[in-house]
C-alpha positions as CSV (number, residue, x, y, z in Angstrom):
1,X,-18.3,-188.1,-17.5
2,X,-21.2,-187.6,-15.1
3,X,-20.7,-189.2,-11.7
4,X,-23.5,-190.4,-9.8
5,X,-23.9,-190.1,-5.8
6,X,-24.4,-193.0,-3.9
7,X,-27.0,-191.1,-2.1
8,X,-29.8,-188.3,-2.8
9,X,-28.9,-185.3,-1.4
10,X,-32.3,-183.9,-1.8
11,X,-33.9,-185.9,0.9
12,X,-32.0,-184.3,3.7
13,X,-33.6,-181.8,5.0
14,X,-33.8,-180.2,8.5
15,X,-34.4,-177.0,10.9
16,X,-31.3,-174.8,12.1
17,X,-30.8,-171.3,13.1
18,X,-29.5,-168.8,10.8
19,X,-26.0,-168.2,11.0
20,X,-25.2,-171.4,12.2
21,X,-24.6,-173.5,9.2
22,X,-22.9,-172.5,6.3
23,X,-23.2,-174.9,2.8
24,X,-20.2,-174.8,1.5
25,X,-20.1,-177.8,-0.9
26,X,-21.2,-181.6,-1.4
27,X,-18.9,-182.5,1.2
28,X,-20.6,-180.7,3.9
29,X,-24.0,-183.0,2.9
30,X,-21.4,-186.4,4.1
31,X,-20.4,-184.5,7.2
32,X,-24.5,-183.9,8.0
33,X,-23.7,-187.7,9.6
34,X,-21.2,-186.4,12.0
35,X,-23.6,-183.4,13.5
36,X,-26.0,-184.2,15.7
37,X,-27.9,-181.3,16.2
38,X,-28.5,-177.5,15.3
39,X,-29.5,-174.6,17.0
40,X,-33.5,-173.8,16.6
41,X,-35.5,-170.4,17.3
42,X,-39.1,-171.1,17.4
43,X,-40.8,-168.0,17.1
44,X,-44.1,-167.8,18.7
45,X,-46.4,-165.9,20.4
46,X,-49.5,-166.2,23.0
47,X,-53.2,-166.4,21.8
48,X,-54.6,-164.1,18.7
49,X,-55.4,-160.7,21.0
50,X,-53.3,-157.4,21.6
51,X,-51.8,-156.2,24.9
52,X,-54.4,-153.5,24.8
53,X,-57.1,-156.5,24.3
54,X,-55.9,-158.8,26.9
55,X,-55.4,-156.1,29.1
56,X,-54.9,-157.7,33.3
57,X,-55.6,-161.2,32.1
58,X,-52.4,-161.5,30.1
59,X,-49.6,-163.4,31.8
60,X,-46.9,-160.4,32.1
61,X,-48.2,-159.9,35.2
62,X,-45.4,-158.8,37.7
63,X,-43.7,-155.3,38.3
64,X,-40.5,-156.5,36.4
65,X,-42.0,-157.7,32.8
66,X,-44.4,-156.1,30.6
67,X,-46.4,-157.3,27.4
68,X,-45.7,-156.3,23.7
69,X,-47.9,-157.3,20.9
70,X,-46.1,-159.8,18.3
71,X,-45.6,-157.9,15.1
72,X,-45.9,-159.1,12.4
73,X,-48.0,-162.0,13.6
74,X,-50.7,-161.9,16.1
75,X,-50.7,-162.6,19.6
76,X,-48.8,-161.0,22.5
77,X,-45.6,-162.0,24.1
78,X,-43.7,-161.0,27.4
79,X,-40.1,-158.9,28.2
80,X,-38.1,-158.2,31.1
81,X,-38.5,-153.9,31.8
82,X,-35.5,-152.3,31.0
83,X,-32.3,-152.9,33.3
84,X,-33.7,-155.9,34.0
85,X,-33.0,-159.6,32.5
86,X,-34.4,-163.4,32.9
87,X,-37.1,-165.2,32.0
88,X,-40.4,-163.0,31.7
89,X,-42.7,-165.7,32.1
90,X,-41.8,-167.1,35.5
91,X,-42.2,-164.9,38.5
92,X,-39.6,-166.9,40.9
93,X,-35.9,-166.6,41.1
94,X,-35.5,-167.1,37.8
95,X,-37.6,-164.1,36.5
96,X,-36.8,-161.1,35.3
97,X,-33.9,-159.7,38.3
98,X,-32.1,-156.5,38.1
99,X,-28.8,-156.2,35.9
100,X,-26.2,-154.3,38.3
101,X,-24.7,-152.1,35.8
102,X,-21.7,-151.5,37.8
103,X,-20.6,-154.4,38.2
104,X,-21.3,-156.7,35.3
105,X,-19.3,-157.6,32.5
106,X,-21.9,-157.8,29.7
107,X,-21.2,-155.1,27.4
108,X,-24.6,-154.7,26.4
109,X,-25.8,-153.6,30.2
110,X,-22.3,-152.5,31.6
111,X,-22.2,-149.0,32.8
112,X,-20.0,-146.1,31.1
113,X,-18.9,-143.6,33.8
114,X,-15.9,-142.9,33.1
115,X,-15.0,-143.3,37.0
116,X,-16.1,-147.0,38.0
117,X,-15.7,-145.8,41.7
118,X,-18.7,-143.2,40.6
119,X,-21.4,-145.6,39.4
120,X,-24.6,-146.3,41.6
121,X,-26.5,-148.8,40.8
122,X,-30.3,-148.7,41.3
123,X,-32.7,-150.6,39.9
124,X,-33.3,-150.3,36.2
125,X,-30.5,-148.5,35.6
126,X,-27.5,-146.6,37.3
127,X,-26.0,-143.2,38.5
128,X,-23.0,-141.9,37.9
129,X,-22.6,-139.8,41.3
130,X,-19.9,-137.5,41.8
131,X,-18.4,-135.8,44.6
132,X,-19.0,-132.9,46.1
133,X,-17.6,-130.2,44.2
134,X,-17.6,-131.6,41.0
135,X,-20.5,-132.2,38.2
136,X,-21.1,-134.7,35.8
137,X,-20.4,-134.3,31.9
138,X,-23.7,-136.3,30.5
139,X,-21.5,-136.2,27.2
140,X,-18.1,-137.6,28.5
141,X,-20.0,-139.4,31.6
142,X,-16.9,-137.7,33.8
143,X,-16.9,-135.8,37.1
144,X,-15.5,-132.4,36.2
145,X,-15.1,-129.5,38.8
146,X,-17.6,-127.1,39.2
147,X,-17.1,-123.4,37.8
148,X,-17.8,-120.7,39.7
149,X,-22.1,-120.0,38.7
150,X,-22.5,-116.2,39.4
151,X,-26.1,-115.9,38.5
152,X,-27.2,-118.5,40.7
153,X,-24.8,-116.9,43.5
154,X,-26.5,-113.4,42.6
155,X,-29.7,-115.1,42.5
156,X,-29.3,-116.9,45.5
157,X,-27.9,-113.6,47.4
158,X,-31.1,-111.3,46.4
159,X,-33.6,-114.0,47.8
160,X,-31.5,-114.0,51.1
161,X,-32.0,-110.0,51.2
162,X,-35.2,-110.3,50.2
163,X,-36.1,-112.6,53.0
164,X,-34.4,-110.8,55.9
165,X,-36.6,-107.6,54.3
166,X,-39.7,-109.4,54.4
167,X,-38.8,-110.8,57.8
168,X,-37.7,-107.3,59.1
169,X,-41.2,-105.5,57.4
170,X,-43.4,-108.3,59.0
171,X,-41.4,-107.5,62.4
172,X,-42.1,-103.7,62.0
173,X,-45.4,-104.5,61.2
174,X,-46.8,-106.3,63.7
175,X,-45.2,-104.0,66.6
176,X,-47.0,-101.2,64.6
177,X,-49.9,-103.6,64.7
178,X,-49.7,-103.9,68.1
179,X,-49.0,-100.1,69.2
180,X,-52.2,-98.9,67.2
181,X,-54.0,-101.6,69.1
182,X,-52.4,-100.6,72.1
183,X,-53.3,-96.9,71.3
184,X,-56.7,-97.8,70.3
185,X,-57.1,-99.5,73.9
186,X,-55.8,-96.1,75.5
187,X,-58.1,-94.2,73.3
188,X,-61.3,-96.6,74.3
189,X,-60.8,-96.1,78.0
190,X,-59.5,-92.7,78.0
191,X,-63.1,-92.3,76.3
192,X,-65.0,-94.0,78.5
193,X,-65.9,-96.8,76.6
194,X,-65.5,-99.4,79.9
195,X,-67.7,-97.2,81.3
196,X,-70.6,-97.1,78.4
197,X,-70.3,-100.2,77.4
198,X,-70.9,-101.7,81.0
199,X,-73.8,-98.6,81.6
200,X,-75.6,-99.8,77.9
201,X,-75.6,-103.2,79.2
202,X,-77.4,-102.5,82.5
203,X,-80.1,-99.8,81.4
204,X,-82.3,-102.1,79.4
205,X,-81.9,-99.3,76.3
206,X,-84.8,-99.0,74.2
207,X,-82.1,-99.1,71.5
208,X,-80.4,-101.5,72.0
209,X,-78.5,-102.0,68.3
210,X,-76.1,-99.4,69.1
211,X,-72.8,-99.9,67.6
212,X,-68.9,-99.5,68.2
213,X,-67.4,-98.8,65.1
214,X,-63.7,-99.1,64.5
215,X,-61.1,-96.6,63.8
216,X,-60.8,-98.0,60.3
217,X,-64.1,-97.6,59.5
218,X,-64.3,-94.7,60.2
219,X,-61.6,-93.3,58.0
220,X,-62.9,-95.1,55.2
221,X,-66.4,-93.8,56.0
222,X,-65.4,-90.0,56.1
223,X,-62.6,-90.8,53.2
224,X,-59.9,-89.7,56.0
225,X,-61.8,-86.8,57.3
226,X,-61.5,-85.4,53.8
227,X,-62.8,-81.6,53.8
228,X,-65.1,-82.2,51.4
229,X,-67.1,-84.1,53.7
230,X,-67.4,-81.5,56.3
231,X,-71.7,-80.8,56.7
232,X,-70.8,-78.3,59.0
233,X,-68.5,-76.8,62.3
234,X,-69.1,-75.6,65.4
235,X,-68.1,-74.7,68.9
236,X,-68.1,-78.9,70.0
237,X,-66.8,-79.8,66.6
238,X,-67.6,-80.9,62.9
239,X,-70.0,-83.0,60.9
240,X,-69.0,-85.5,58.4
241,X,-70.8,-87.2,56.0
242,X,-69.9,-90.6,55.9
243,X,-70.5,-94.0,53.7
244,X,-71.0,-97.2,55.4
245,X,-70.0,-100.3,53.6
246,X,-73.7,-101.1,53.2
247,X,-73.5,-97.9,51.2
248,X,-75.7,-96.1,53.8
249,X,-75.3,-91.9,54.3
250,X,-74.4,-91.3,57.8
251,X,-73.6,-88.1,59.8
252,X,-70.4,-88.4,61.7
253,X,-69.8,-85.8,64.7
254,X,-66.3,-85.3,65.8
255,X,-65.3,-83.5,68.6
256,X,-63.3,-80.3,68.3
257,X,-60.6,-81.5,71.4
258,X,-59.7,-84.3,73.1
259,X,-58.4,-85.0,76.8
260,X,-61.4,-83.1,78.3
261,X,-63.2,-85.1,80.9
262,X,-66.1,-82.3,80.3
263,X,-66.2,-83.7,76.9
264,X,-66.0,-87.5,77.4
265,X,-69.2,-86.6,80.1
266,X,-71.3,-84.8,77.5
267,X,-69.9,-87.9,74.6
268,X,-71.1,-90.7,77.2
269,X,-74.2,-88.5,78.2
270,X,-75.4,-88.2,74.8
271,X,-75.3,-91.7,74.1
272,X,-76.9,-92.8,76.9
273,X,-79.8,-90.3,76.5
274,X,-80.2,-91.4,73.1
275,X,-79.9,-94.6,73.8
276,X,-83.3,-94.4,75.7
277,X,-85.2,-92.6,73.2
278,X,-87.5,-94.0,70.0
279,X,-89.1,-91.4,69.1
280,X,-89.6,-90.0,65.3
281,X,-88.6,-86.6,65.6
282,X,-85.4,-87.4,67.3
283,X,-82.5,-87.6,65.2
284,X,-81.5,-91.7,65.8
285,X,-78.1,-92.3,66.8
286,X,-76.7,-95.3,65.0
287,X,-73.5,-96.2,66.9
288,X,-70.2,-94.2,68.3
289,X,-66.1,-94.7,67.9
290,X,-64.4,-94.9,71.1
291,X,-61.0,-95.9,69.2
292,X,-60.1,-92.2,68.3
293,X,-58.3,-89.6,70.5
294,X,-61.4,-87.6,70.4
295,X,-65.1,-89.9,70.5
296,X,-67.0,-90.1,67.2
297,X,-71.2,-90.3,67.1
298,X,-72.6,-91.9,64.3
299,X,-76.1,-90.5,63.4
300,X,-78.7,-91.0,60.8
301,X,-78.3,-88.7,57.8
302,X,-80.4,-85.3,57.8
303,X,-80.4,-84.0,54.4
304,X,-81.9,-80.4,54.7
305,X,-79.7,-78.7,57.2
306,X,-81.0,-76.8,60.3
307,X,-84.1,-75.0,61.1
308,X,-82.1,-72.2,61.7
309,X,-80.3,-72.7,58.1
310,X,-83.8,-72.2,56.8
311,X,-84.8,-69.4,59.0
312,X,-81.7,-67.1,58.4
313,X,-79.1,-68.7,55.6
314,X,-79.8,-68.6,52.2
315,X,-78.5,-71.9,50.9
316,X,-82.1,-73.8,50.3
317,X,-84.9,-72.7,48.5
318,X,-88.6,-70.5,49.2
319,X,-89.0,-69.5,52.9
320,X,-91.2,-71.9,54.8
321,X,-94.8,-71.7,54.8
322,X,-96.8,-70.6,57.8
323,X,-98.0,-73.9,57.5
324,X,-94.5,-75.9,57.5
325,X,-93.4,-73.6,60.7
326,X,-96.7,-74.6,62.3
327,X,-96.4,-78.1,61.7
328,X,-93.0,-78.2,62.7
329,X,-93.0,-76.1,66.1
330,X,-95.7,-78.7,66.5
331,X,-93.4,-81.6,66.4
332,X,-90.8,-80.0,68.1
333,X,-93.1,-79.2,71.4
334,X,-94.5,-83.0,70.7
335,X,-90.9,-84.4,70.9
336,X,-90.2,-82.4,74.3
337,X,-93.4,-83.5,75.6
338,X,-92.2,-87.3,74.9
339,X,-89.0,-86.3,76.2
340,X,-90.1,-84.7,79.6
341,X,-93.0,-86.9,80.4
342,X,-93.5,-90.1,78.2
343,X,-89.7,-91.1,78.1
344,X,-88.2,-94.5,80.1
345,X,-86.8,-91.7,82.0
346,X,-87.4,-88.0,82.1
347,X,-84.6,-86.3,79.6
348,X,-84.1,-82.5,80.3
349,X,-82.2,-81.9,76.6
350,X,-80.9,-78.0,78.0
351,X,-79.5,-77.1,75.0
352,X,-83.5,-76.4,72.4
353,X,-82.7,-74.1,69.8
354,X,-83.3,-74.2,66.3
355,X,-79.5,-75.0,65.2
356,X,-80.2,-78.1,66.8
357,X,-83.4,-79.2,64.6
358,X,-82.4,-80.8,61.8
359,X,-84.7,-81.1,58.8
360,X,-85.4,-84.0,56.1
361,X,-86.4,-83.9,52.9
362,X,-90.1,-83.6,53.6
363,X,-89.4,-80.5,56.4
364,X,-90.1,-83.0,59.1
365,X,-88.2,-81.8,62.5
366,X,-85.4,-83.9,64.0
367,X,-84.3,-82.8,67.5
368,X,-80.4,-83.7,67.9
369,X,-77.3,-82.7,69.7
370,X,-78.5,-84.1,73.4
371,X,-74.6,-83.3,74.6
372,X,-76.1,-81.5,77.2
373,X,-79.0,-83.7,78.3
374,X,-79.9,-84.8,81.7
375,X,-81.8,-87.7,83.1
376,X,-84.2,-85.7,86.3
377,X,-86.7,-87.4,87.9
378,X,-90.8,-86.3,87.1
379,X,-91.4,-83.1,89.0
380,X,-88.0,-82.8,90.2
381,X,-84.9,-80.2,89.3
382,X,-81.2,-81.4,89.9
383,X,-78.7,-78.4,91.2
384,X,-75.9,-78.1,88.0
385,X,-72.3,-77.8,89.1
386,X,-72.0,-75.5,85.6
387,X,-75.0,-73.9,84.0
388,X,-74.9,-74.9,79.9
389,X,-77.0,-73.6,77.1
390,X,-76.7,-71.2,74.4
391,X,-77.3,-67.3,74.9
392,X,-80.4,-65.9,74.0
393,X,-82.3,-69.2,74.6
394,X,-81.0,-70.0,77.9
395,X,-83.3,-69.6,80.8
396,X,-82.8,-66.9,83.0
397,X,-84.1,-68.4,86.2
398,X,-82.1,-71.3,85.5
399,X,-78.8,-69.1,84.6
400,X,-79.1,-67.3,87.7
401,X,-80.5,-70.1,90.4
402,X,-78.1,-73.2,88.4
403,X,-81.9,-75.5,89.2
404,X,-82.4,-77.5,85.9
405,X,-86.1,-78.5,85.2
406,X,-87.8,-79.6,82.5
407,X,-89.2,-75.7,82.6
408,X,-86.0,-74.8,81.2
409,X,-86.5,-76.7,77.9
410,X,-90.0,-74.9,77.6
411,X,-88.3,-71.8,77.9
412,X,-86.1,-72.3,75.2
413,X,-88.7,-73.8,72.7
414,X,-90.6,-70.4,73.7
415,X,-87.8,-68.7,71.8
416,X,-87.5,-71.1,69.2
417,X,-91.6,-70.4,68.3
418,X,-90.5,-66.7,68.4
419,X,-88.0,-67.5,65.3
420,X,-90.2,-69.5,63.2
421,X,-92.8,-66.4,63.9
422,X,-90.5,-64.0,63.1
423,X,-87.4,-65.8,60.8
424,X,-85.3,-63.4,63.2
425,X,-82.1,-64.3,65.4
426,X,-82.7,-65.0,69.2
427,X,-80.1,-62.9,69.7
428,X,-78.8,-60.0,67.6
429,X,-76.6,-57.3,68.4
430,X,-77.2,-55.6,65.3
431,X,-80.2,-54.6,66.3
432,X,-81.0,-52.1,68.9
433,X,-80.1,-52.6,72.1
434,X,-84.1,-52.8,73.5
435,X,-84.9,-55.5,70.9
436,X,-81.1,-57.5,70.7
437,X,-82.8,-60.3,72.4
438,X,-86.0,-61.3,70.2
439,X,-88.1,-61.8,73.7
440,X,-87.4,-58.4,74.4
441,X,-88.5,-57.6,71.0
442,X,-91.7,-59.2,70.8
443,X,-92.2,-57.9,74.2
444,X,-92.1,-54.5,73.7
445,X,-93.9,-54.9,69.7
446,X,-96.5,-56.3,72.0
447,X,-97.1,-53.4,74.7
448,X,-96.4,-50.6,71.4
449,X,-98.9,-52.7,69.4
450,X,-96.7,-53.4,66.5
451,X,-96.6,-57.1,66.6
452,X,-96.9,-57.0,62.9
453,X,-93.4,-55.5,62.9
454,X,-91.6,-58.6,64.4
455,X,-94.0,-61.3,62.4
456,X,-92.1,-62.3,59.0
457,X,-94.3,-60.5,56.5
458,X,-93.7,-63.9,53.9
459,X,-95.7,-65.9,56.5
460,X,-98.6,-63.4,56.8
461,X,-101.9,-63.9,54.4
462,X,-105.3,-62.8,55.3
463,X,-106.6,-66.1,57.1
464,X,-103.5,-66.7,59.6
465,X,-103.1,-63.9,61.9
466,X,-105.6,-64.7,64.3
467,X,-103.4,-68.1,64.9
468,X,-100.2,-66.4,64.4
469,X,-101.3,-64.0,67.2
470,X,-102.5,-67.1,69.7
471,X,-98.8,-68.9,68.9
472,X,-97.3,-65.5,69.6
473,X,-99.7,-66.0,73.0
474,X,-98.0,-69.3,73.6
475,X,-94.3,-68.5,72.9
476,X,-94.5,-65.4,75.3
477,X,-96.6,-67.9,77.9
478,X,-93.3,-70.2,77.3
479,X,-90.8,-67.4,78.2
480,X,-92.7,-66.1,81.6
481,X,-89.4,-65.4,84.2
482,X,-90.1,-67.8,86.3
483,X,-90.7,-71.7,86.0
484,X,-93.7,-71.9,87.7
485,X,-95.6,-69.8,85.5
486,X,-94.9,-71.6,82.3
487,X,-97.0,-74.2,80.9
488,X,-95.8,-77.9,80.5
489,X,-94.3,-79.2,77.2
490,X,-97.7,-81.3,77.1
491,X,-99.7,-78.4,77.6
492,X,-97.8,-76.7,75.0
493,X,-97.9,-79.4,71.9
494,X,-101.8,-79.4,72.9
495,X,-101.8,-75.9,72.0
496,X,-100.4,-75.6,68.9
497,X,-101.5,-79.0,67.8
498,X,-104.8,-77.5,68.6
499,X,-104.1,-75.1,66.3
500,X,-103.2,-76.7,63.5
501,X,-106.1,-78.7,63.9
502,X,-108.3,-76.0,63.8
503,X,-106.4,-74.4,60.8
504,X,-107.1,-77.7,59.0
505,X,-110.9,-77.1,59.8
506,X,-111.1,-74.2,58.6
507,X,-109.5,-75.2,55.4
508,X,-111.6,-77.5,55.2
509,X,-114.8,-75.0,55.5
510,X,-113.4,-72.9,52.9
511,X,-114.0,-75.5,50.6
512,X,-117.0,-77.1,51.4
513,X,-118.8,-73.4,53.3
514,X,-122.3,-75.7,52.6
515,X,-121.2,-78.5,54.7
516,X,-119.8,-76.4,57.2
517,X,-123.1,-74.1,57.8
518,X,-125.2,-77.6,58.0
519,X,-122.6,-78.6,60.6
520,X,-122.2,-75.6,62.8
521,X,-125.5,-73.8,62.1
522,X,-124.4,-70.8,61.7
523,X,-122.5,-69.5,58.0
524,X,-118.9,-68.6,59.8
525,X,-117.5,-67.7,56.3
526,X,-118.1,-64.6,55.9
527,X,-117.4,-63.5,59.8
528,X,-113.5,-65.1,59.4
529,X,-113.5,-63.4,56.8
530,X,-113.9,-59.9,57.2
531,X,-112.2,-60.4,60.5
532,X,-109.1,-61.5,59.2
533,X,-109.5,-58.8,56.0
534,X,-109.4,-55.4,58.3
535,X,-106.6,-57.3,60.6
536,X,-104.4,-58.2,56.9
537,X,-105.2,-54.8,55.4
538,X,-104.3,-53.1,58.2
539,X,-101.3,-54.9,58.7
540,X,-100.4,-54.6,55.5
541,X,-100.9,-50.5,55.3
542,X,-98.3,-50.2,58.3
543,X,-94.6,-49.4,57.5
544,X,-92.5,-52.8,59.1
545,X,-90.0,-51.9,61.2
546,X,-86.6,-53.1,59.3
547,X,-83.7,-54.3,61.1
548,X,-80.8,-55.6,60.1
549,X,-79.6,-58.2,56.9
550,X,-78.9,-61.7,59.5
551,X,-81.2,-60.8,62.5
């Protein structure tokens, strides 16, 4: 038999949480009278955007909650940050605090080292810190002692050795440092460089962009004063070729020895003379090293050697022309006429002979090595304490008397003109002991009439002679015994400028002999001509007089 309920269970209905009411039969419908309420969760969630949408205008807006879009539904909603609990939408006390891990009893948030008297809280989490000499096992959270770590000992031993070494090299180097500074100092003053520095000041130089170089650059110029840079030795020292950081050639001059107050005189001499001269046929001097335990001058780069390697080596090419030695006794007696007479002050140079004229590469004359030089007053001659030069082109009347003047210089260029006339040696003692000295040898080819004998036969042709013969006029006007008979360096350069003017003339005729007899008036071909034809041919007829392979 059915029974029928006094009541219709289907029109109960209501909202409860899950878990928190269990239907277990009709009986628990009767007992719905006795229950007053259940517990509800409303699930919800706050407008229809994304955290990423919303960005700063959601309402998670403090340092201790942050927002999290509502999944599956839309919307956004707020949390407390991890190690932190309360209410995520209030900012006041009741917000979201900090959970003290070590000292709450929730499980959820308690701590788990195993030690409680090692937990530190902080906030958003803990620490479990132990004590020195023990480590913490992230796998048991316990403080265990701490094993002996050999590589890190090692490790921590070769950094301390490599310190103290670091420390010790810096040490050593800085005292090095400071004794090669301190040497450089002793080397700059034992070379006068108080001295020159405080003289180029106070002269008003004409060059004035003379420079100190260092030490250091120096070596790395020369390469360390490798051999292979040596241009040349001799009795005041070698040459270097040298490379400038600007990758310019320079000539470096070192002295042979150091310590010689001669030699620090003729070093601070030479670049004060140069100092005061601008001239083209004077080698430029570009700067000077007083850092070194000998001084170093720093020159422009010559790149054809010496007159005299020309005259007597055999290391460049054809012999000069008469033409080349013309031009360049020319601007050798020009650049001693500057020196003597159009220079701030009068510069004697003392040591003129043709290993000091260097040559470029278009044969152009560059007077150098001005050691020796002295500053004299116009028309004046200063009494030397020690007569210098270079036998067979010093001046006798200055050898004998010690009076410098700038006659001196003409004298030795007189000797010079003799070479490039000859391509002989001033002085030879392979030859015979009349003609050793080429003075004496032009001399007495002179008074015998055998001048062709002495002349270089490679320079001879049968338009020159009558101007080799007036040079040969010149050089032996040059080398007179006394002073006072010798012509001036301006007189001199006038000469053989002269010259070569004339020789360019009658160049000139030779090619255009029409123009030249409408000029002069008279057809002066033909008398040059056979003039210079009997003089050549019977030059040319003559046995030369041979002397020996050098002189």
């Amino acid at each position: 038999m059915t029974s029928v309920h006094k009541f219709n269970p289907c029109t109960y209905a209501f909202l409860a949480e899950i878990g928190t009411f269990h239907f277990n039969g009709l009986g628990d419908l009767k007992n719905l009278r006795d229950i007053k309420a259940f517990p509800v969760v409303l699930e919800w969630s706050i407008g229809n955007q994304t955290c990423e949408q919303v960005g700063n205008r959601s309402i998670c807006g403090t340092n201790n909650n942050t927002c999290f879009d509502s999944v599956p539904r839309t919307g956004y909603n707020c949390k407390c940050k991890e190690g932190l609990e309360g209410n995520p939408y209030l900012s006041n006390e009741h917000g979201c605090k900090d959970i003290n891990e070590c000292t709450t009893n929730s499980t959820i948030h308690k701590h788990n080292c195993s030690d409680p008297g090692t937990c530190r809280n902080k906030v958003g989490g803990f620490d479990c810190k132990c004590q020195s000499g023990y480590r913490l096992d992230t796998i048991t959270m316990s403080c265990k002692h701490k094993e002996v770590e050999w590589a890190t000992i090692l490790l921590g031993t070769s950094i301390g050795f490599l310190s103290i070494m670091l420390v010790v090299s810096c040490v050593k180097q800085r005292r090095k440092h400071r004794k090669m500074t301190e040497l450089q100092q002793k080397f700059f003053q034992q070379n006068g460089g108080g001295i020159l520095v405080q003289r180029l000041s106070g002269s008003g130089t004409s060059n004035a962009n003379i420079k100190i170089f260092t030490d250091e650059s120096m070596k790395e110029a020369t390469n360390s004063y490798e051999e292979s840079r040596i241009l040349g030795q001799g009795g005041q020292g070698t040459v270097y070729k040298g490379m400038l950081p600007d990758n310019s050639v320079v000539a470096i001059k070192k002295a042979r020895l150091g310590g010689d107050i001669s030699q620090v005189e003729q070093f601070i001499n030479e670049v004060l003379v140069l100092s005061q001269i601008n001239h083209r046929n004077v080698v430029k001097l570009l700067g000077c090293c007083l850092e070194t335990e000998v001084p170093l001058l720093v020159y422009e780069f010559i790149n054809s050697g010496t007159l005299s390697d020309h005259l007597h080596g055999s290391l460049f090419g054809p012999s000069l022309t008469w033409e080349q030695r013309l031009r360049i006794a020319v601007e050798i007696a020009g650049t001693l006429a500057y020196l003597h007479s159009s220079a701030s002050i009068p510069i004697i140079h003392r040591d003129v002979k043709t290993g000091n004229i260097l040559l470029d590469e278009n044969l152009t004359a560059k007077v150098a090595d001005f050691g020796a030089s002295r500053f004299i007053p116009m028309d004046k001659e200063q009494l030397t304490t020690m007569v210098q030069g270079t036998p067979g082109y010093l001046d006798p009347e200055y050898y004998n008397t010690g009076l410098l003047n700038e006659k001196s210089d003409v004298y030795s260029f007189g000797v010079v003109l003799m070479e490039l006339l000859s391509a002989k040696k001033a002085l030879c003692f392979e030859r015979p002991q009349q003609s050793k000295h080429l003075l004496s040898y032009f001399a007495s080819a002179i008074k015998e009439n055998r001048l062709h004998e002495v002349i270089d036969e490679k320079v001879i042709n049968e338009n020159n002679w009558k101007e080799i013969e007036e040079a040969v006029r010149v050089a032996m006007e040059c080398t007179r015994v006394t002073g006072e008979e010798r012509p001036l360096m301006t007189e001199v350069a006038a000469k053989l400028e002269g010259l070569r003017v004339a020789k360019d003339k009658h160049q000139w005729s030779d090619q255009y002999p029409e123009e030249t007899e409408n000029l002069v008036g008279v057809h002066i071909i033909s008398v040059q001509e056979g003039s210079s034809t009997i003089d050549y041919d019977s030059i040319r007829n003559v046995e030369r007089l041979h002397t020996e392979p050098g002189c």
